[in-house]
C-alpha positions as CSV (number, residue, x, y, z in Angstrom):
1,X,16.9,31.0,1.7
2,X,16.5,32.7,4.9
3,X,16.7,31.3,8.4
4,X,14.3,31.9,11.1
5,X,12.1,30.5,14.5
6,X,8.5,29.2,13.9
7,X,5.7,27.2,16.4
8,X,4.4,24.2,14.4
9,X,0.7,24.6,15.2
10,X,-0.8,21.1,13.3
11,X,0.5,18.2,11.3
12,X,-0.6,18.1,7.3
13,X,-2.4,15.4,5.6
14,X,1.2,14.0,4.4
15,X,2.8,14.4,7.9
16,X,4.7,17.4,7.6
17,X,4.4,19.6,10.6
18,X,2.5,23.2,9.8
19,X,3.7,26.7,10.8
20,X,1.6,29.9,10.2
21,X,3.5,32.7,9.0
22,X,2.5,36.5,7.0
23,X,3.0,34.9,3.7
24,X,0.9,31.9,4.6
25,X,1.7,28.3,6.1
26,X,5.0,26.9,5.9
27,X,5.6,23.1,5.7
28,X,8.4,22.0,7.8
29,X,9.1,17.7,7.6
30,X,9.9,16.0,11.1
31,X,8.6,18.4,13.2
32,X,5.7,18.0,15.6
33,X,2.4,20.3,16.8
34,X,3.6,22.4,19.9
35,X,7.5,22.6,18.9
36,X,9.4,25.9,18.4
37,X,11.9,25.1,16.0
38,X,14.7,27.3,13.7
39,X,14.3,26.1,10.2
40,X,15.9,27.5,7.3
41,X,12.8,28.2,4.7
42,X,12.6,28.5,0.9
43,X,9.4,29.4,-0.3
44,X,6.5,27.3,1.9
45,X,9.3,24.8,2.9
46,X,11.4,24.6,5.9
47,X,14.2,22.4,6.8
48,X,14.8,22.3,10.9
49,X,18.3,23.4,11.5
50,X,17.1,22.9,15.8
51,X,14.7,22.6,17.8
52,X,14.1,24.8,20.9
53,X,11.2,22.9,22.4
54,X,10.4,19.5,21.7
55,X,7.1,17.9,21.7
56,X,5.9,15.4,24.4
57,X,4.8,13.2,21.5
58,X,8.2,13.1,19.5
59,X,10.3,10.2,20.5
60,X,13.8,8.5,19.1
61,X,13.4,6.7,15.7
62,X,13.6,3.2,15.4
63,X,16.0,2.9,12.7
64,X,19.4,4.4,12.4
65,X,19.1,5.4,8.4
66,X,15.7,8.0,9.4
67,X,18.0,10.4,10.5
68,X,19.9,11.9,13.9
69,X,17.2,12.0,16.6
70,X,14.0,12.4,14.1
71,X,15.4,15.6,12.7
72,X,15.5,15.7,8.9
73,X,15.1,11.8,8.7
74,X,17.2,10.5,5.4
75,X,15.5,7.2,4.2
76,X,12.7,8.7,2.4
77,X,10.4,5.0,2.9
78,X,9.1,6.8,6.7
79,X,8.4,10.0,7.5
80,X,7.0,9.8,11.3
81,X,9.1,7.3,13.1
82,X,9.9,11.0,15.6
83,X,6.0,10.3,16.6
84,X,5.1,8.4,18.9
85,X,2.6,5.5,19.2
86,X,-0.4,7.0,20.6
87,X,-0.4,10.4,18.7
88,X,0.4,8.4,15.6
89,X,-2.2,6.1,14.8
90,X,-4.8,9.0,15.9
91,X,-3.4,10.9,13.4
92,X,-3.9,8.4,11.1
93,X,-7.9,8.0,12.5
94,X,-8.1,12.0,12.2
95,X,-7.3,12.0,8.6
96,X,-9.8,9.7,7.8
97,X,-12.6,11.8,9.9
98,X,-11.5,15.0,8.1
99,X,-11.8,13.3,4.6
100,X,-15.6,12.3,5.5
101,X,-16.1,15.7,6.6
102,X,-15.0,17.4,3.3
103,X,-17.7,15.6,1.6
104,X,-20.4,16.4,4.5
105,X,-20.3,12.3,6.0
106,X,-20.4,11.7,9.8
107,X,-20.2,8.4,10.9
108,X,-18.6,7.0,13.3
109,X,-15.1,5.8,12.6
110,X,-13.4,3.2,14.7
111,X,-10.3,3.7,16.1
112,X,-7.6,1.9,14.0
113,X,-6.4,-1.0,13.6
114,X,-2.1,-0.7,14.5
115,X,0.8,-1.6,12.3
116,X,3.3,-2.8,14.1
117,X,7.4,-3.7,12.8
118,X,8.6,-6.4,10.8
119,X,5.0,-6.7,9.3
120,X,5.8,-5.7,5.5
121,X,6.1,-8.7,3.4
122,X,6.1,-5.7,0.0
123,X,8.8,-3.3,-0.3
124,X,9.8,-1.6,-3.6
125,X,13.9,-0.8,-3.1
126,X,15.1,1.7,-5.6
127,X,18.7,0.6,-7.0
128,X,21.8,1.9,-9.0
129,X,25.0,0.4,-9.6
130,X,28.3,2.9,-8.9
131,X,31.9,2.6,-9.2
132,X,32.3,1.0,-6.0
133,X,28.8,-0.8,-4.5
134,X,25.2,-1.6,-5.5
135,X,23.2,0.9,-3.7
136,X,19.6,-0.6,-2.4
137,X,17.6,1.1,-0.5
138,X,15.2,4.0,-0.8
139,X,15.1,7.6,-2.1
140,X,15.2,10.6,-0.3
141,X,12.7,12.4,0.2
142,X,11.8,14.9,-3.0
143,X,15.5,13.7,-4.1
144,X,16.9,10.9,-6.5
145,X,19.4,10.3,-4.1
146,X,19.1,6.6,-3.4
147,X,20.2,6.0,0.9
148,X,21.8,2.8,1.3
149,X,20.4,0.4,4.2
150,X,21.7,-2.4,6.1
151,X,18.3,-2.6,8.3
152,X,14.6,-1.8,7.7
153,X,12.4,-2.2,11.1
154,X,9.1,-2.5,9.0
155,X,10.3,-5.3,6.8
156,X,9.5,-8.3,7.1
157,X,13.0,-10.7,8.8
158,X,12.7,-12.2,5.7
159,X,13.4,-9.3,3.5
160,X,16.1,-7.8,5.6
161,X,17.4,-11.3,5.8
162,X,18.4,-11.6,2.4
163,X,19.2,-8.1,1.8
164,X,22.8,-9.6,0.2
165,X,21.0,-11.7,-2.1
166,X,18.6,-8.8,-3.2
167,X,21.7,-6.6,-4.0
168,X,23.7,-9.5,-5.8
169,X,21.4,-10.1,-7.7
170,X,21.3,-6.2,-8.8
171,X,24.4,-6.5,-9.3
172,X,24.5,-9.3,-11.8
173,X,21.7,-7.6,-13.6
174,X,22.6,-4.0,-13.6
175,X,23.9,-2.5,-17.0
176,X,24.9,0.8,-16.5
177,X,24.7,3.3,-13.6
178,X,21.4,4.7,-14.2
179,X,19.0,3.5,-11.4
180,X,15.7,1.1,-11.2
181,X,13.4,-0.5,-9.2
182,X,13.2,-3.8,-7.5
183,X,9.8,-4.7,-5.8
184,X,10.4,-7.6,-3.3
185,X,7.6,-9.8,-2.5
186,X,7.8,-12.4,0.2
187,X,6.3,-15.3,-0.6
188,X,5.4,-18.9,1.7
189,X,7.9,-20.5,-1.0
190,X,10.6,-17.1,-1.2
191,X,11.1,-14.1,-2.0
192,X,9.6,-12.7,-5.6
193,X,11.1,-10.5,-7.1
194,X,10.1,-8.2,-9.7
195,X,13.4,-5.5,-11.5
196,X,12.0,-2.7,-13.7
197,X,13.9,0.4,-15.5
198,X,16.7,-2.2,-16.7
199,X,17.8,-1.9,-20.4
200,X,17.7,-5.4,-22.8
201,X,20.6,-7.4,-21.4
202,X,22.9,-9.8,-23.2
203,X,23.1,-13.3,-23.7
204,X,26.3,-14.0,-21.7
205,X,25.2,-11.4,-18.8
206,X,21.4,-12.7,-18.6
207,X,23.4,-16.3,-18.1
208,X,25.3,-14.7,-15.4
209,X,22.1,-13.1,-13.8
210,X,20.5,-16.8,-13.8
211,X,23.3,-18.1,-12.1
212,X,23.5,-15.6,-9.6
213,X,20.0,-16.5,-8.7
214,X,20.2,-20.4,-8.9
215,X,22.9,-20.5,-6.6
216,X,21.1,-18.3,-3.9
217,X,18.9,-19.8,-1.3
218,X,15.0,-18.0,-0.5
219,X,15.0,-16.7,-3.7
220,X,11.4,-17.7,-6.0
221,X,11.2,-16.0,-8.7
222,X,13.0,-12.9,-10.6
223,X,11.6,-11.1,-13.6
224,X,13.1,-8.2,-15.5
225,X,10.7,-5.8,-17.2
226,X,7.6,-8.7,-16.7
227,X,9.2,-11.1,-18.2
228,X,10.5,-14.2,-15.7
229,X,14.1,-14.6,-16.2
230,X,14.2,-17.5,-13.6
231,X,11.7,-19.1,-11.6
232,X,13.6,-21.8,-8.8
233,X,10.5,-22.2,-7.4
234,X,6.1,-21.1,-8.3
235,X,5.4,-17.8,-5.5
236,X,2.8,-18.6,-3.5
237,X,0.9,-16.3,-1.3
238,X,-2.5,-17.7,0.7
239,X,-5.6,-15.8,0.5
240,X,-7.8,-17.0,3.7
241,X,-6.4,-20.7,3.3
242,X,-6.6,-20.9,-0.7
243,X,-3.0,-20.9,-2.2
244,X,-2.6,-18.3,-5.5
245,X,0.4,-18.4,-7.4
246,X,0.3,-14.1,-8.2
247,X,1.4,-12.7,-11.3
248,X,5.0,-11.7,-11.9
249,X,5.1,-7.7,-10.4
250,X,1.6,-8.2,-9.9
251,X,-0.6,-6.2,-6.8
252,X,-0.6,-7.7,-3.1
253,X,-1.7,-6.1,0.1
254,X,1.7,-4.8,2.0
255,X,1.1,-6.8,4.9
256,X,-0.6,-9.9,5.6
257,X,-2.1,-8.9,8.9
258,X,-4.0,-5.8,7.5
259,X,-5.4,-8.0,4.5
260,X,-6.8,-10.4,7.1
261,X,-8.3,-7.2,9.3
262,X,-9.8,-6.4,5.8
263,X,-11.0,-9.5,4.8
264,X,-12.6,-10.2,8.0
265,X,-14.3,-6.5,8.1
266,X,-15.4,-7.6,4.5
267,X,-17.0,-11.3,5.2
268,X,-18.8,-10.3,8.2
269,X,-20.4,-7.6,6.4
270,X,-21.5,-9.9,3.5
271,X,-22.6,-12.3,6.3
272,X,-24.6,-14.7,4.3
273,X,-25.0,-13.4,0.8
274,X,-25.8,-16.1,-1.9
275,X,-24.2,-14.2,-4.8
276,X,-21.6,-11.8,-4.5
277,X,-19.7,-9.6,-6.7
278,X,-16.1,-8.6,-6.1
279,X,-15.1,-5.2,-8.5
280,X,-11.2,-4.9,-8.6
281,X,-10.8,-8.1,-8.0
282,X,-7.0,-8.4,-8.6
283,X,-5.5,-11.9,-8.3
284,X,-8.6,-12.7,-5.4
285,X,-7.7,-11.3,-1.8
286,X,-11.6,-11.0,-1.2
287,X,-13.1,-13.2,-3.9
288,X,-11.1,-16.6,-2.6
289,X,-12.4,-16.1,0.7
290,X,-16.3,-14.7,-0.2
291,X,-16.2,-18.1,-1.9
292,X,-16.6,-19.8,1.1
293,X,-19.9,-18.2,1.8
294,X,-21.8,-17.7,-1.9
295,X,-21.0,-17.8,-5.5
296,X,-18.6,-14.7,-6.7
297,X,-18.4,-12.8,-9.6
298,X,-14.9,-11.5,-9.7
299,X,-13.7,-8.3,-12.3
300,X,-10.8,-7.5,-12.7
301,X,-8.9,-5.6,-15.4
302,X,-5.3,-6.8,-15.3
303,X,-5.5,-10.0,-17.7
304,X,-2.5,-12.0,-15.1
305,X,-4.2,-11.4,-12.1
306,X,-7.7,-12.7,-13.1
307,X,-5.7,-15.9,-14.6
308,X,-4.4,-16.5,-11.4
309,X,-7.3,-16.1,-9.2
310,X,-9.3,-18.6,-11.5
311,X,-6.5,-21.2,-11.5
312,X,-6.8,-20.7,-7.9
313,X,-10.6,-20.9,-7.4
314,X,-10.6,-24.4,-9.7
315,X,-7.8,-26.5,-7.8
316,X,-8.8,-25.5,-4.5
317,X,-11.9,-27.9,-2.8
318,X,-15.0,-26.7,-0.9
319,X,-15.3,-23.3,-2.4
320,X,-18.7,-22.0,-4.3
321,X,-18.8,-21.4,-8.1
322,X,-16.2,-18.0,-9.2
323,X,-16.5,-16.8,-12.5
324,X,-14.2,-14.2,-13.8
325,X,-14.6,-11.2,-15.9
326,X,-11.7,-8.8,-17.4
327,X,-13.6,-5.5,-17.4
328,X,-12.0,-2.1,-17.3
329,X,-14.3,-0.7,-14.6
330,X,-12.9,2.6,-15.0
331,X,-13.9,3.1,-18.9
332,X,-16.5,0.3,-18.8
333,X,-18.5,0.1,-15.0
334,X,-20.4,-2.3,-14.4
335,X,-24.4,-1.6,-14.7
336,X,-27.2,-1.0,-12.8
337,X,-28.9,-3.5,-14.1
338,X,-26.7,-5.5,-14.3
339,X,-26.3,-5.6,-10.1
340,X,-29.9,-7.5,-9.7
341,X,-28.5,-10.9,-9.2
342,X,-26.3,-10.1,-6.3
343,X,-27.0,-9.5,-2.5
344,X,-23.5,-7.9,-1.7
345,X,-20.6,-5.7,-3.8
346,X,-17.0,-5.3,-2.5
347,X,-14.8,-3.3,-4.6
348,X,-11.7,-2.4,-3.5
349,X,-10.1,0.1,-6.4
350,X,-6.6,2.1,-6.9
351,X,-6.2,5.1,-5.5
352,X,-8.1,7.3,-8.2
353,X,-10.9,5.4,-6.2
354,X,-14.4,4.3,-8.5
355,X,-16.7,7.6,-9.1
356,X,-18.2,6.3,-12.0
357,X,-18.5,3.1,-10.7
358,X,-20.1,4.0,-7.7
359,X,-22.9,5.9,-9.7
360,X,-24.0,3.1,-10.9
361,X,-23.9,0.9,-7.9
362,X,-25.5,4.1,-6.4
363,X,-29.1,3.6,-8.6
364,X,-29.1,-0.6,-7.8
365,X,-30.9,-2.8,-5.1
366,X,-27.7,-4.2,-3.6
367,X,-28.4,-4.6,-0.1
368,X,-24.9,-4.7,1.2
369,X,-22.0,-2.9,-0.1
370,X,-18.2,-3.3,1.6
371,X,-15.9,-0.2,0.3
372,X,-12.3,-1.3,0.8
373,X,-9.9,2.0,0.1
374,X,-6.2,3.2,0.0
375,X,-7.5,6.9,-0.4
376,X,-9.6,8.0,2.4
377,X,-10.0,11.5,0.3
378,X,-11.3,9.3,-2.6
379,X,-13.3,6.7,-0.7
380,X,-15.0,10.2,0.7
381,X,-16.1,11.0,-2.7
382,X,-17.5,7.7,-3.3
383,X,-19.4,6.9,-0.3
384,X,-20.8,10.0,-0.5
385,X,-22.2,9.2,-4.2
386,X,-24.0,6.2,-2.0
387,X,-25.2,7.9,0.6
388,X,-26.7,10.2,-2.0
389,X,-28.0,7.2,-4.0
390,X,-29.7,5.9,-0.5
391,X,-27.0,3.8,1.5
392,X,-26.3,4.1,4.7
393,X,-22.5,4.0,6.4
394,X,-23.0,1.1,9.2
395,X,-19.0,1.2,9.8
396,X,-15.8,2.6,9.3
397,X,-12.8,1.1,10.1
398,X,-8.9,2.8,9.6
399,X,-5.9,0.3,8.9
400,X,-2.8,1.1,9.2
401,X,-0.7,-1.0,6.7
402,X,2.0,1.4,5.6
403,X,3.9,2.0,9.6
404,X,5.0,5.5,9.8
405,X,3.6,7.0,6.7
406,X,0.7,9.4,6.1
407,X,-0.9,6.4,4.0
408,X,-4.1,4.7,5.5
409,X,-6.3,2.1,4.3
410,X,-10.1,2.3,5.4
411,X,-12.9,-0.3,5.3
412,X,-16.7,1.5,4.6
413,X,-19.5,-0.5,4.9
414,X,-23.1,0.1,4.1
415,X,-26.6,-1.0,3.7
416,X,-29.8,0.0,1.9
C-alpha cells in the first residue's frame, strides 16, 4: 500500500471517480471529477484518506449509514449520494449516450426521467444472526461485512416501517450464523417476503417462525427457499389497473413510478396495434396493460410468472384475448416467421440483454418495436442488430429506478 495525492479527472461507468497516473488509471470510490484528494492505493484502487479540494458537485449524503460526509460511504446499497442532483442524473444520461456510441448509434437520447426517495417498494437486505443482534442491512462494498441500518431514504415508509418485523422474523428463522438474503417486496395487501440461503429448519422452529409472522401486522407473505411457509394474506401488486397476485421471490420493477414511465413510453409507441407480442413477459408489467389496446402474445420462461399473469388476464374485465407461452427465448427465440401476425414487439430481457433474439426480430416485418433494458451496454448491442436489420431508433428515454447507483434503465423505440 502506498499513500499519495491524485486529481480525479472523470467518473467510471460504475461511479467510481478516475485518476490518471504512470502505471495507468486508478479507481478511487466517492470521489468526484475536479477533486484533489490523498488516497492510499493498492494496485488500481484507492481509498480517500482526505480530500484537499472538493468538488462543486459533491454534497452531504442523505443517510447517516453512507458514510462521514460522502467519504468512503459504508452501506454498500448507494454509491453516489456525495453527488449532487443535477450532475447525477446527467451522469446517468451520459452513460447511456456512451453505450450507443460504442456500437456506432446516435440518436437522440432524452434527458432522464429522476428517481426520487422513498420510491423503492424492492429491496434485497442481506442478513446474519450473531451472538448478540440480527444484523439486516446491506453489504459493504467488495466486503461480506453486513452494515446494520435503522433508516434507508430510498425505501419505500413501508419497508423502513417494518424494519423490526423484517428482522424478527430473521430472527425466528435463522439457524446458524452464516448469513442470507431476504428480498422485501411491498405489496397493496403487505409486505412479501422472500428468505434464501437458510438451511432445512425443524418442525418446532418452522412453528415458531409461523407464529412470529401471524402475530405481526403488514406482513403478506414469507417463503423460505421458494417454498411459502405462511401466507396471512395473497400479495398483490397492480399492473396499469389489473391486480396480479406475483410469484413467491418472483421479478418486479424496483419502483412503481419508473414501471409506469415505462409502460407509458411502451403503449404510446404501440399506439394502436391489433396484435402484439410481449417477449420476457414475466408475471405481465407490459402485457396486462397492452391488453387494453390489442390481443397479446405473452413469453415468458419462468413457469410461476406466466401462471400468474394468465390468472390475471382471465379474472380481470375489458381486456383483449392474452395467450401465454413458456419459451426459453435465450436457447429457443422466437422466429422470423413466426413475427407475421403482429404489428408491435416489446421485449424487455435480463441484463445479458437478447442478441439472438433480436437477430431474428431483425429479418421480420414488425413495424414497431419497444426495447425496454436494464443494461444500456447490452441494449447497445441489440439495437444496433436492428438498425442493421433496417429499424430505425425514433426515441430513447433513460430511467432512473435504482437512486444513487450507476444502474439505469432505458426505453429504445423503433420503427421500420
Amino acid at each position: 500500500m502506498s499513500t499519495e495525492t491524485v486529481t480525479i479527472e472523470k467518473l467510471g461507468a460504475q461511479g467510481d471517480g478516475i485518476a490518471g497516473s504512470a502505471g495507468g488509471p486508478v479507481y478511487v470510490p466517492f470521489s468526484l471529477p475536479g477533486e484533489t484528494v490523498a488516497i492510499a492505493r493498492v494496485k488500481n484502487q484507492g481509498t480517500i484518506m482526505s480530500i484537499a479540494t472538493a468538488s462543486p458537485d459533491r454534497q452531504e449524503p442523505a443517510c447517516r449509514h453512507f458514510g462521514p460526509d460522502g467519504i468512503n460511504g459504508t452501506c454498500g446499497g448507494c454509491t453516489l449520494q456525495h453527488l449532487a442532483d443535477g450532475p447525477y442524473r446527467a451522469f446517468k444520461r451520459q452513460l447511456v449516450v456512451d453505450a450507443l456510441k460504442s456500437k456506432g448509434l446516435t440518436p437522440e437520447v432524452g434527458e432522464i426521467v429522476p428517481a426520487r426517495p422513498g420510491e423503492r417498494r424492492r429491496v434485497v437486505f442481506a442478513a446474519r444472526k450473531t451472538e448478540k443482534d440480527m444484523l439486516i442491512g446491506f453489504n459493504q462494498a467488495e466486503s461480506h461485512h453486513i452494515v446494520a441500518i435503522e433508516e434507508c431514504p430510498i425505501s419505500s415508509a413501508g419497508i423502513v416501517a417494518r424494519l423490526p418485523a423484517i428482522k424478527a422474523i430473521a430472527t425466528s428463522l435463522a439457524t446458524n450464523a452464516e448469513p442470507f438474503r431476504v428480498a422485501v417486496l411491498e405489496t397493496l395487501s403487505g409486505l412479501d417476503l422472500a428468505i434464501d440461503e437458510i438451511k432445512k429448519l425443524s418442525d418446532p422452529q418452522r412453528r415458531k417462525a409461523i407464529e412470529t409472522v401471524l402475530g405481526l401486522r403488514g406482513i403478506a407473505r414469507v417463503t423460505l427457499n421458494g417454498e411459502i411457509l405462511v401466507e396471512p394474506a395473497k400479495p398483490i401488486i397492480d399492473f396499469g389497473g389489473v391486480e396480479v397476485s406475483p410469484p413467491a421471490g418472483g421479478f418486479a420493477q424496483a419502483t412503481k413510478p419508473a414501471e409506469e414511465a415505462m409502460a407509458e413510453l411502451v403503449l404510446a409507441h404501440v399506439g394502436k396495434a391489433k396484435r402484439i407480442a410481449d417477449l420476457f413477459a414475466g408475471a405481465g408489467t407490459f402485457s396486462l396493460r397492452l391488453a387494453r389496446i390489442g390481443r397479446v402474445h405473452a413469453v415468458e420462461a419462468e413457469a410461476a410468472a406466466l401462471a400468474a399473469l394468465d390468472q390475471a388476464a382471465r379474472k380481470t374485465q375489458g381486456l383483449k384475448p392474452v395467450s401465454v407461452e413458456k419459451r426459453d427465448l435465450f436457447r429457443r427465440p422466437v422466429m422470423t416467421q413466426e413475427f407475421k401476425p403482429y404489428d408491435a414487439v416489446v421485449f424487455d430481457p435480463p441484463r445479458a440483454g437478447a442478441e439472438f433474439q433480436c437477430r431474428e426480430l431483425a429479418r421480420s416485418a414488425v413495424k414497431k418495436i419497444a426495447a425496454v433494458s436494464c443494461n444500456p451496454l447490452t441494449l447497445a448491442r441489440d439495437l444496433a442488430i436492428l438498425v442493421e436489420g433496417g429499424y430505425c431508433i425514433t426515441g430513447v428515454t433513460p430511467i432512473d429506478q435504482f437512486l444513487w447507483t450507476s444502474h439505469v434503465e432505458v426505453v429504445a423505440t423503433l420503427e421500420k
